[in-house]
Backbone and ligand atoms as CSV (ligand in chain L), in Angstrom:
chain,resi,resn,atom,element,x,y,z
A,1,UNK,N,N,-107.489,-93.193,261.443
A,1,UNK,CA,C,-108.681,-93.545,260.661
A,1,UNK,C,C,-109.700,-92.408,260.702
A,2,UNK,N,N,-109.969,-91.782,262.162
A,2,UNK,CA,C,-110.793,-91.243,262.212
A,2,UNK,C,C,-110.511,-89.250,261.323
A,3,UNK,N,N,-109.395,-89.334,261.569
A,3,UNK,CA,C,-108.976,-88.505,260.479
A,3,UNK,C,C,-108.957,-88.204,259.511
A,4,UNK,N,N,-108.624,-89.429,258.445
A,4,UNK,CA,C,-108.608,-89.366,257.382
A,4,UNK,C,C,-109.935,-89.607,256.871
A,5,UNK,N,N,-110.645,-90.165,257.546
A,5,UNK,CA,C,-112.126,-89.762,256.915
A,5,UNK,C,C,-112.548,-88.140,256.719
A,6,UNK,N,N,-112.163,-87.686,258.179
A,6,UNK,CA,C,-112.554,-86.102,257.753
A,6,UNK,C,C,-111.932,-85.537,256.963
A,7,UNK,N,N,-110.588,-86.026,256.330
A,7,UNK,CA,C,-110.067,-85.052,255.662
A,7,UNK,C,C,-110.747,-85.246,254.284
A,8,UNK,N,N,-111.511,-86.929,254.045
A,8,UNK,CA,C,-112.004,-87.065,252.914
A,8,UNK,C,C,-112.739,-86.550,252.994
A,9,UNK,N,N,-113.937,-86.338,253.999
A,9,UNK,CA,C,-115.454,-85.172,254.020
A,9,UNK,C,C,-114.917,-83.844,253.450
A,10,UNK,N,N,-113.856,-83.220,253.943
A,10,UNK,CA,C,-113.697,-81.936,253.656
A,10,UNK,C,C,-112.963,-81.548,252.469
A,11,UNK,N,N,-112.117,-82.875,251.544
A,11,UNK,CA,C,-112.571,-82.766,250.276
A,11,UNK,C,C,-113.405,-82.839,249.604
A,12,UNK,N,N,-114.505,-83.524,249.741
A,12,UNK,CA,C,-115.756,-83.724,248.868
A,12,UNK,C,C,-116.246,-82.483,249.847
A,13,UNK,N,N,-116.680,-82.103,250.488
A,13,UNK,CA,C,-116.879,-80.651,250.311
A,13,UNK,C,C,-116.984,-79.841,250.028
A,14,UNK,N,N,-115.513,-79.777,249.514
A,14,UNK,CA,C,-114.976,-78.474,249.046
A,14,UNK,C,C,-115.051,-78.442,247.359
A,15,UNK,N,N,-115.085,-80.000,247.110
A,15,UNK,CA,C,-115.724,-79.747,245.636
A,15,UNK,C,C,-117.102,-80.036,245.186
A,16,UNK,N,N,-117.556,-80.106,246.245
A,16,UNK,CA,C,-119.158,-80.189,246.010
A,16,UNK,C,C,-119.306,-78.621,245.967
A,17,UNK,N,N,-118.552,-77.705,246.539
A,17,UNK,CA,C,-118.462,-75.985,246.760
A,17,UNK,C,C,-118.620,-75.765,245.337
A,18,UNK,N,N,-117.188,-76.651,244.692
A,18,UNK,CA,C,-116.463,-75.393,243.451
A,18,UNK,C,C,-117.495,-76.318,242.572
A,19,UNK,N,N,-118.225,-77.068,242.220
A,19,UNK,CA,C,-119.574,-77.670,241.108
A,19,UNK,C,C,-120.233,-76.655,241.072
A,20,UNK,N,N,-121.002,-76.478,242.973
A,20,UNK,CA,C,-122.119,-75.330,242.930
A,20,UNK,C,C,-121.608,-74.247,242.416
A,21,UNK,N,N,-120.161,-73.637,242.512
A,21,UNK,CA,C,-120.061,-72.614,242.139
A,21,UNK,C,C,-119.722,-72.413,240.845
A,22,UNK,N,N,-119.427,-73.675,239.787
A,22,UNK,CA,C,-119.077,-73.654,238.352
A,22,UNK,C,C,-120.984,-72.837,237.852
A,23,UNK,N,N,-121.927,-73.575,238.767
A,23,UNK,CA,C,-123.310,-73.692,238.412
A,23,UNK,C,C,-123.791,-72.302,238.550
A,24,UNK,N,N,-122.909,-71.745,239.054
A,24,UNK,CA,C,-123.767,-70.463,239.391
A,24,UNK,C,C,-123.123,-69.171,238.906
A,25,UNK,N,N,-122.052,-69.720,238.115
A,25,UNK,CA,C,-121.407,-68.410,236.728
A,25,UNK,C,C,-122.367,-67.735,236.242
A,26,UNK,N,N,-122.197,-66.769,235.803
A,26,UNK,CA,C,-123.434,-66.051,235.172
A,26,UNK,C,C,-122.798,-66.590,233.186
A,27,UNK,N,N,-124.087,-67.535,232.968
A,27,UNK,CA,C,-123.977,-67.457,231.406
A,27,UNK,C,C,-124.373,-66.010,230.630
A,28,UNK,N,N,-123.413,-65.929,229.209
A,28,UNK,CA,C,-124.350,-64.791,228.865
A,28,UNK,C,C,-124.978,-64.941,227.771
A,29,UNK,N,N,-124.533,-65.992,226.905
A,29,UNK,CA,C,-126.019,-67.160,226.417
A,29,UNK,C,C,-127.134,-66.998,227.075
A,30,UNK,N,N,-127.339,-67.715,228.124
A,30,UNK,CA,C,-128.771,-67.838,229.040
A,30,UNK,C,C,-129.040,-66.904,229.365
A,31,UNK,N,N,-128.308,-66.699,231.012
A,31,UNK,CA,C,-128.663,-65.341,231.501
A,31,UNK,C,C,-129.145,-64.200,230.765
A,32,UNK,N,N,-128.025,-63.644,229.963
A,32,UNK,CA,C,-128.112,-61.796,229.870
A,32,UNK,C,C,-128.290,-61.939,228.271
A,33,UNK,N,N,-128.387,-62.553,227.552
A,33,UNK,CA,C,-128.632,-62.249,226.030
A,33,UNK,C,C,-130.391,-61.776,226.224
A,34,UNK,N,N,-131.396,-62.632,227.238
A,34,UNK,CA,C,-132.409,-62.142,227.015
A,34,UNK,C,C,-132.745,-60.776,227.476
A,35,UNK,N,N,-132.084,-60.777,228.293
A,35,UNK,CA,C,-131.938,-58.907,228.927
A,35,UNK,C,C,-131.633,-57.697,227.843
A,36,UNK,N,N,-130.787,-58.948,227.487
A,36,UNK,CA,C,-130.042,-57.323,226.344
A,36,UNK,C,C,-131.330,-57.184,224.939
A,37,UNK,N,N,-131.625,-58.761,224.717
A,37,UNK,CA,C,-132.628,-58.580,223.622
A,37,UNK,C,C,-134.132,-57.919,224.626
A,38,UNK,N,N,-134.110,-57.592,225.611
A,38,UNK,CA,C,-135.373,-57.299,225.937
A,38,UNK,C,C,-135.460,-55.938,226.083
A,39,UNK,N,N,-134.321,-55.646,226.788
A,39,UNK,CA,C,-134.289,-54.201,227.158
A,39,UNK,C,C,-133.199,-53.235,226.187
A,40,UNK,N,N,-132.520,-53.641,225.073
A,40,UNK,CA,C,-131.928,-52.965,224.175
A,40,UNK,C,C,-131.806,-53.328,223.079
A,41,UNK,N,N,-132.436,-54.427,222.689
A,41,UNK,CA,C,-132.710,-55.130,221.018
A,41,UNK,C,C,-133.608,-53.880,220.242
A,42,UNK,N,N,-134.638,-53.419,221.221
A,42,UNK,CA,C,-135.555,-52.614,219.960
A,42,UNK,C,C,-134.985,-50.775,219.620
A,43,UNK,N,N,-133.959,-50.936,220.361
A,43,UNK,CA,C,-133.826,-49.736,219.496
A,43,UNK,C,C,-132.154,-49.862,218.827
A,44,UNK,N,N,-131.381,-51.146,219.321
A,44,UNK,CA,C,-130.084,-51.837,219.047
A,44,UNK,C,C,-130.288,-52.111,217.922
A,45,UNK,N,N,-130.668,-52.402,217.201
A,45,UNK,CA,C,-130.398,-53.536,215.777
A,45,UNK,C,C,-130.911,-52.425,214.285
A,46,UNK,N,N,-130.576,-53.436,213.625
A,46,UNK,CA,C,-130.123,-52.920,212.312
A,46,UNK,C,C,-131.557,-52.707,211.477
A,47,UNK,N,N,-132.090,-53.776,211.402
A,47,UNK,CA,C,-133.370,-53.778,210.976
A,47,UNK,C,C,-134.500,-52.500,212.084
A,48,UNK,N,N,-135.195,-51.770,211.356
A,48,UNK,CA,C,-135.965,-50.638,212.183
A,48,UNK,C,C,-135.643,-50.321,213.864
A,49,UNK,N,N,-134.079,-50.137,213.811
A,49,UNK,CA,C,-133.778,-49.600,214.899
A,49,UNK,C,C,-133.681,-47.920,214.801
A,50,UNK,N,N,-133.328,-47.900,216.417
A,50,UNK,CA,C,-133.366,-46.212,216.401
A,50,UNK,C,C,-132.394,-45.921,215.552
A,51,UNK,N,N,-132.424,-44.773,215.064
A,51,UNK,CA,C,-131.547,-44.078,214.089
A,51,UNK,C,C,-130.111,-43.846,214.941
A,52,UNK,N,N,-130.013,-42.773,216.254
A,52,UNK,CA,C,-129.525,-42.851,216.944
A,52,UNK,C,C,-128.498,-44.174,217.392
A,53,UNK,N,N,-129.636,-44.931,218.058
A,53,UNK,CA,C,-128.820,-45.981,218.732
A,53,UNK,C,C,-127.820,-46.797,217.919
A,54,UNK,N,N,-128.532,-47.019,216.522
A,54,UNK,CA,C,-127.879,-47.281,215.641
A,54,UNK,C,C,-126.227,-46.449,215.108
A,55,UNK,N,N,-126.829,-45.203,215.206
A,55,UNK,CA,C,-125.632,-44.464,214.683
A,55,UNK,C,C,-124.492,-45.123,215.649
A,56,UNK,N,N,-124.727,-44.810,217.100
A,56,UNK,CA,C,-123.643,-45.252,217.512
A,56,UNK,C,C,-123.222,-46.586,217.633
A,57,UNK,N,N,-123.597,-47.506,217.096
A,57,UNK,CA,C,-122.857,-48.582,216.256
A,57,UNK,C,C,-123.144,-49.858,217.322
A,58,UNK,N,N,-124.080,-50.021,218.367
A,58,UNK,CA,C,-124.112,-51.071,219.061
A,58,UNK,C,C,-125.117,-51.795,218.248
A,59,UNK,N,N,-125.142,-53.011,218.276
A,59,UNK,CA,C,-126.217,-54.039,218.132
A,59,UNK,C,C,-126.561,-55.083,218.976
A,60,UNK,N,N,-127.667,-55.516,219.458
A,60,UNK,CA,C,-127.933,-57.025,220.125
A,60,UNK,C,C,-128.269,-57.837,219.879
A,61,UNK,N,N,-128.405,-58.077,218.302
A,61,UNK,CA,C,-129.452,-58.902,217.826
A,61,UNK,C,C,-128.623,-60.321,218.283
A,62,UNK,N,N,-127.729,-60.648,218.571
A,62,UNK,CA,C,-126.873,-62.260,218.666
A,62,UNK,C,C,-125.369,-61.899,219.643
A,63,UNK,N,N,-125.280,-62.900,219.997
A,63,UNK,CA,C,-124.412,-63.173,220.972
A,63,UNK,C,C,-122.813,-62.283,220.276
A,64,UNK,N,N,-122.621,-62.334,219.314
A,64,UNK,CA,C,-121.284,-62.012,218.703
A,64,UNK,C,C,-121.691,-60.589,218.526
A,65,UNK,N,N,-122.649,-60.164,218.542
A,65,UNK,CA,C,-122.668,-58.476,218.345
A,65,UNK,C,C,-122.727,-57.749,219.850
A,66,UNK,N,N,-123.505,-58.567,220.958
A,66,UNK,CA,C,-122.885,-57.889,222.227
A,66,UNK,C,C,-121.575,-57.908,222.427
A,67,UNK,N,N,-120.757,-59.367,221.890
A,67,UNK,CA,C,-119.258,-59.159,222.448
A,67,UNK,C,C,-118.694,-58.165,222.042
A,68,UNK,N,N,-118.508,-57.585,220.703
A,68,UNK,CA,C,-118.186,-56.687,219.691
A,68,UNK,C,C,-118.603,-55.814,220.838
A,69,UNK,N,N,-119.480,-55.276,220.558
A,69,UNK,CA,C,-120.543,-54.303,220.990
A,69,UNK,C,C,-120.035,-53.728,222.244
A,70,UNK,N,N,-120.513,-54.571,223.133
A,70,UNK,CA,C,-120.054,-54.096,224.639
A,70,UNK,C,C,-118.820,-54.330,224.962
A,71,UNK,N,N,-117.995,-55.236,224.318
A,71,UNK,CA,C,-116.683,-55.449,224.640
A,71,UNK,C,C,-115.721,-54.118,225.047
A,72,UNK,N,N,-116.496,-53.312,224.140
A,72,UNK,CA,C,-115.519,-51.799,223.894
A,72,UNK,C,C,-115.908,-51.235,225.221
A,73,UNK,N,N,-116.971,-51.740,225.805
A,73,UNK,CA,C,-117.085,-50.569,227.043
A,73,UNK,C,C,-117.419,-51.219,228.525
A,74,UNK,N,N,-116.474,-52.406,228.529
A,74,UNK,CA,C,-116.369,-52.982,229.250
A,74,UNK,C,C,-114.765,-53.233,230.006
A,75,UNK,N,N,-114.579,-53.264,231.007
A,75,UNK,CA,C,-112.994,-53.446,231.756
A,75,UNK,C,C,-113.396,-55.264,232.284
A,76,UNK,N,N,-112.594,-56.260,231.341
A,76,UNK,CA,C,-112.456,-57.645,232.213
A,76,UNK,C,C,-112.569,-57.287,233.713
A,77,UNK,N,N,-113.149,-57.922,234.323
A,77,UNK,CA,C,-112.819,-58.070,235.951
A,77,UNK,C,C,-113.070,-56.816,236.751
A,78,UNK,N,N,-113.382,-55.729,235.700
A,78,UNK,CA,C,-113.204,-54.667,236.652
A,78,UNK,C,C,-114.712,-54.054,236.400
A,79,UNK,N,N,-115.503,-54.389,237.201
A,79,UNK,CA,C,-117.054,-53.747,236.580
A,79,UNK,C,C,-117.336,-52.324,236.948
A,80,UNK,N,N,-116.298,-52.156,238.307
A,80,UNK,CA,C,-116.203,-50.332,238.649
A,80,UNK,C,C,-116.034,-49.204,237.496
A,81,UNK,N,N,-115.250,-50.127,236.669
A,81,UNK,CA,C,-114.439,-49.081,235.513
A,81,UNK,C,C,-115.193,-49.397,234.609
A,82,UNK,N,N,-116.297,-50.285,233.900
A,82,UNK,CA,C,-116.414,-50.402,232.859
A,82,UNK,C,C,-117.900,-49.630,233.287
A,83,UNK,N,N,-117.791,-48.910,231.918
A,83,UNK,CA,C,-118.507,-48.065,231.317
A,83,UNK,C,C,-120.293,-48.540,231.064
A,84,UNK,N,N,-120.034,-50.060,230.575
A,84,UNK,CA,C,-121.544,-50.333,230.604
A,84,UNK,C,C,-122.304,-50.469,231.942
A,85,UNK,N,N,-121.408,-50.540,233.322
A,85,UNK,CA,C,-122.211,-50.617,234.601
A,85,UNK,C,C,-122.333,-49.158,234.663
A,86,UNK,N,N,-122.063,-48.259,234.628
A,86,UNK,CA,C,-122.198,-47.479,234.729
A,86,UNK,C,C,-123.410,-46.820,233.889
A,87,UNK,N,N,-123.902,-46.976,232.781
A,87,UNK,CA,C,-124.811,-46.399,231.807
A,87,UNK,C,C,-126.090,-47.441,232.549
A,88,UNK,N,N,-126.090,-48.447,232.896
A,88,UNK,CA,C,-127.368,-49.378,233.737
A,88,UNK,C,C,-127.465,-49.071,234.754
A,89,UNK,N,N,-126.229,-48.770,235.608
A,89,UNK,CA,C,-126.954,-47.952,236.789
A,89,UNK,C,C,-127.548,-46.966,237.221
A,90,UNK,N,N,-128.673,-47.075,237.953
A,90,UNK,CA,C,-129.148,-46.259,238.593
A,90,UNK,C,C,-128.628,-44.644,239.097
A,91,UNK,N,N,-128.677,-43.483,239.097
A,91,UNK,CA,C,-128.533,-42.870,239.748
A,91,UNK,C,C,-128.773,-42.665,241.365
A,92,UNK,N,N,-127.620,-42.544,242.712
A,92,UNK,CA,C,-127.723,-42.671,243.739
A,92,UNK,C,C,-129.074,-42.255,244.393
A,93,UNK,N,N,-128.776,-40.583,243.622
A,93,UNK,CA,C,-130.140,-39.793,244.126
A,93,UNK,C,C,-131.067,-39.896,242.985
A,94,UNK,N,N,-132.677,-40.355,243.221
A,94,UNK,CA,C,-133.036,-40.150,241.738
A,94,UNK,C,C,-133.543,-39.114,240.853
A,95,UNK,N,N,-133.519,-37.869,241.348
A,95,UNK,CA,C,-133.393,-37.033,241.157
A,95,UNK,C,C,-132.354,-36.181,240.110
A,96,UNK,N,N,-131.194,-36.991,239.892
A,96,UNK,CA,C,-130.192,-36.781,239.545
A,96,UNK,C,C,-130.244,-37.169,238.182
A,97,UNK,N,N,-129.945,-36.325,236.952
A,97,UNK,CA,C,-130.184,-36.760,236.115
A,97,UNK,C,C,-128.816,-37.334,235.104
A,98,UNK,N,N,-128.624,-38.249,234.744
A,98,UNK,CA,C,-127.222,-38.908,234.070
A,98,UNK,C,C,-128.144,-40.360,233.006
A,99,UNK,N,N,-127.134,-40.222,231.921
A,99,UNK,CA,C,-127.178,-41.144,230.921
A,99,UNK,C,C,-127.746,-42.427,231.472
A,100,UNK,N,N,-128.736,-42.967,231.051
A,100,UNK,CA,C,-129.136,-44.080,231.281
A,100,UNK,C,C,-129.410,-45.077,230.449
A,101,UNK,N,N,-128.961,-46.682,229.797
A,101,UNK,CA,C,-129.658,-47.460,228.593
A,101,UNK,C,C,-130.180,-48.176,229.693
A,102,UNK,N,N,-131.562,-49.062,229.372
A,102,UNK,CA,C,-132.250,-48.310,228.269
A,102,UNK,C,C,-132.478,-46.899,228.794
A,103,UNK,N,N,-132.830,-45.975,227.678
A,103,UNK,CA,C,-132.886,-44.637,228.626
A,103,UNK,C,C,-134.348,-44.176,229.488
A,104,UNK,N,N,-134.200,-43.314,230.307
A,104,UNK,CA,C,-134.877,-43.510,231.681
A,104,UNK,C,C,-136.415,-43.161,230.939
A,105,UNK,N,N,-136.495,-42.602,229.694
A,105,UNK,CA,C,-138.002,-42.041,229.546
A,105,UNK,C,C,-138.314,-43.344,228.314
A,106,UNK,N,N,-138.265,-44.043,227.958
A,106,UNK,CA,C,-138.238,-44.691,226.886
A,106,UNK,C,C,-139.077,-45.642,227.833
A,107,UNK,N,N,-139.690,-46.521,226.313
A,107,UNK,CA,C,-140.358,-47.271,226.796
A,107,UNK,C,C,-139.914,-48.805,227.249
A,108,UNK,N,N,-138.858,-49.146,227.118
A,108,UNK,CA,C,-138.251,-50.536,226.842
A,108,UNK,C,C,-138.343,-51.029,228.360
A,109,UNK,N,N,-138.225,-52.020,228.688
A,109,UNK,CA,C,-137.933,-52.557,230.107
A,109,UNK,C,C,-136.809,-52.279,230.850
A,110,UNK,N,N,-136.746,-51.907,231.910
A,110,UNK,CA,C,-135.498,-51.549,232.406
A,110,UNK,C,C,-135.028,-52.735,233.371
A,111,UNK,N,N,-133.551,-52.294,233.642
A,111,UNK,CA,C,-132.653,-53.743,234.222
A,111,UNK,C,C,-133.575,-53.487,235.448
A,112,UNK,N,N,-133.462,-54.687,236.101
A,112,UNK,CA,C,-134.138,-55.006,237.387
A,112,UNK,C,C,-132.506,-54.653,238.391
A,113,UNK,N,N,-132.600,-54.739,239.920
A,113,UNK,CA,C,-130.979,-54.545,240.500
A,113,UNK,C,C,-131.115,-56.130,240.457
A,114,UNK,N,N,-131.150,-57.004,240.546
A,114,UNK,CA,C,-130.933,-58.384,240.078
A,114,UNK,C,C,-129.814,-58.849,238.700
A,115,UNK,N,N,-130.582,-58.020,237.848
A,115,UNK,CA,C,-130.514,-58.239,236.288
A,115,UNK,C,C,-128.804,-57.200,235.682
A,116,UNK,N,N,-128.928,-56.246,237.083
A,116,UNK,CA,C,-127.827,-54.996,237.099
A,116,UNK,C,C,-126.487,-56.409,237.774
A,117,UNK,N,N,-127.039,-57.013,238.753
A,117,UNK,CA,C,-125.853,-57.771,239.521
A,117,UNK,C,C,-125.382,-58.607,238.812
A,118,UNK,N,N,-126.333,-59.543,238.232
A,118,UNK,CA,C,-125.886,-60.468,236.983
A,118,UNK,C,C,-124.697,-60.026,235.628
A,119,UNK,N,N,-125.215,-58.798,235.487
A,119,UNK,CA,C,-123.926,-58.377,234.356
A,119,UNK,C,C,-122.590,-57.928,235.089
A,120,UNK,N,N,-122.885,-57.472,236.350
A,120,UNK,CA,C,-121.781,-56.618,237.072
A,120,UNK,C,C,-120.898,-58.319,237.500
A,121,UNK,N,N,-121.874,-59.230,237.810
A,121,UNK,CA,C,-120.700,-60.609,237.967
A,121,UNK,C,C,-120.471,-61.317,236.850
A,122,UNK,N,N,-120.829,-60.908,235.803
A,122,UNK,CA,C,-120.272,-61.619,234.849
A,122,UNK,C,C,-118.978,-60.947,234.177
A,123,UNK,N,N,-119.003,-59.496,234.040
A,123,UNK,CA,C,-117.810,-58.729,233.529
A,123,UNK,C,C,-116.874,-58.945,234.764
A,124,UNK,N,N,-117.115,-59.069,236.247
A,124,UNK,CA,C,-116.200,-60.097,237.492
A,124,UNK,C,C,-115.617,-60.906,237.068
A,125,UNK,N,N,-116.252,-62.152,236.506
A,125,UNK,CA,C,-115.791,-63.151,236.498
A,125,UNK,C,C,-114.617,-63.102,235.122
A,126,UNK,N,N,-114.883,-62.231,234.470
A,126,UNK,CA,C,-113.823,-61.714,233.046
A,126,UNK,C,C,-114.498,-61.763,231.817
A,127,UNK,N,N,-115.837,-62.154,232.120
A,127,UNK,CA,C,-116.924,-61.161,230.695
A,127,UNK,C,C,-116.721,-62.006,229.626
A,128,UNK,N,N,-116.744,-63.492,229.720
A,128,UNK,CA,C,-116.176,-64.603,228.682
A,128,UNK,C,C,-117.336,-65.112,227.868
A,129,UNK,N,N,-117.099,-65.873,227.007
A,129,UNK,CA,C,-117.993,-65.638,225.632
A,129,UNK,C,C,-118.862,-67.258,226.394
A,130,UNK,N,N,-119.618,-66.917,227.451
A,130,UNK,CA,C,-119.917,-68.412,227.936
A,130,UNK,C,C,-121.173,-68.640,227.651
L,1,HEC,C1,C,-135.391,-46.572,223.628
L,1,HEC,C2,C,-134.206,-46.832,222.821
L,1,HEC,C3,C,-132.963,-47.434,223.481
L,1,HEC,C4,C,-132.883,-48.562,224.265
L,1,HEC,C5,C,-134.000,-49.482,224.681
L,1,HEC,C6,C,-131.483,-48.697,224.594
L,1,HEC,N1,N,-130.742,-47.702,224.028
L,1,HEC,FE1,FE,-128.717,-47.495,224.056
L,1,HEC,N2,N,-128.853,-45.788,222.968
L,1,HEC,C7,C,-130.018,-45.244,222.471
L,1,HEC,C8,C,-129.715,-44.005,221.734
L,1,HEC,C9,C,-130.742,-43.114,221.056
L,1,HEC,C10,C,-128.316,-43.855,221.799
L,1,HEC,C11,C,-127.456,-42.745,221.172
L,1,HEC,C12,C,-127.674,-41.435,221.808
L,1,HEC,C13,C,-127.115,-41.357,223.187
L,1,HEC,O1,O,-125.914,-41.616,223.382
L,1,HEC,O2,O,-127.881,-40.983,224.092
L,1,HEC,C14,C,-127.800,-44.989,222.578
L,1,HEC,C15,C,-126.476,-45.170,222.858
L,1,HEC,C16,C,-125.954,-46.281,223.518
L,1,HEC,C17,C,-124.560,-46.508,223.751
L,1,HEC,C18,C,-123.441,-45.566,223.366
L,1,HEC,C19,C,-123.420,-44.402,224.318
L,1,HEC,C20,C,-122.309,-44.467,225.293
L,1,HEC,O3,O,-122.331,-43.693,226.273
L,1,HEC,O4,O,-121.384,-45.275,225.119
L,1,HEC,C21,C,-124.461,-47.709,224.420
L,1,HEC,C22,C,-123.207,-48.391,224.882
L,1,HEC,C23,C,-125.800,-48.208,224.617
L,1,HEC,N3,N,-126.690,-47.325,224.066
L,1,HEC,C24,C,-126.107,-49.382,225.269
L,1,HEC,C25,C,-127.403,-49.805,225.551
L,1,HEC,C26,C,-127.719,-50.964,226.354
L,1,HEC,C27,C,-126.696,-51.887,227.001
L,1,HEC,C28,C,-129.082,-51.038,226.415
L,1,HEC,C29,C,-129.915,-52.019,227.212
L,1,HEC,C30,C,-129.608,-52.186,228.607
L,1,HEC,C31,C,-129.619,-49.949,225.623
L,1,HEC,N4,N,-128.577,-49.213,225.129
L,1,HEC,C32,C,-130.974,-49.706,225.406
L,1,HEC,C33,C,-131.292,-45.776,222.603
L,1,HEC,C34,C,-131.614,-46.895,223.318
């Protein structure tokens, strides 16, 4: 008896775990669409965007133009390899000068390391249209 109760505690446990952890996916609806519209909408989009940014063909204005968009420079699961952690991150030394969006002299808001972890676990989790 006294067993099988614990084994029932340590199922409800363990899915009281995997709820919290359904809860704590990174959406990119919620989460990161406002990031991207905050910190790369104004020079991203079609309407009086940068000429530039434009040329090279990204947009943020809606959820289906980041997938497009960043899809190309993104590795599922692998955020080491994909290209967009890399253009948001920081340089080690800051001194060091390398490609940065938004870019480092511009005026736009830049990712917070919060706002950097959030995208780096969402292209983790496999970068899904959630
Ligand atoms: C102040 C304007 C500005 C903002 C804000 C900005 N970008 Fe850019 N972006 C540019 C310009 C200009 C280019 C093209 C020239 C270049 O490559 O430097 C570019 C190019 C790019 C490219 C193609 C270059 C490459 O190496 O693949 C990507 C991807 C990109 N931006 C993503 C982003 C993301 C993501 C954000 C927000 C986190 C962002 N940008 C914010 C101006 C901006």
């Amino acid at each position: 008896m006294k067993y099988k109760s614990i084994a029932f505690l340590t199922v409800c446990l363990s899915s009281l775990a995997m709820i919290s952890r359904a809860e704590d996916e990174v959406s990119l609806s919620k989460d990161l669409m406002p990031l991207f519209q905050r910190s790369c909408q104004s020079c991203h989009q079609r309407e009086n965007g940068n000429r530039n940014a434009v040329k090279s063909g990204y947009f943020y204005e809606n959820k289906d133009d980041v997938l497009r968009s960043i899809g190309k420079i993104i590795i599922k699961n692998e955020p080491k390899k994909s290209h967009l952690v890399y253009l948001i991150t920081p340089p080690k030394d800051p001194n060091q000068k390398k490609q940065m969006m938004p870019p480092t002299r511009s005026k736009a808001p830049k990712l917070t390391k919060e706002e950097i972890r959030k995208i780096t676990e969402w292209i983790k989790a496999g970068a899904k249209d959630n």
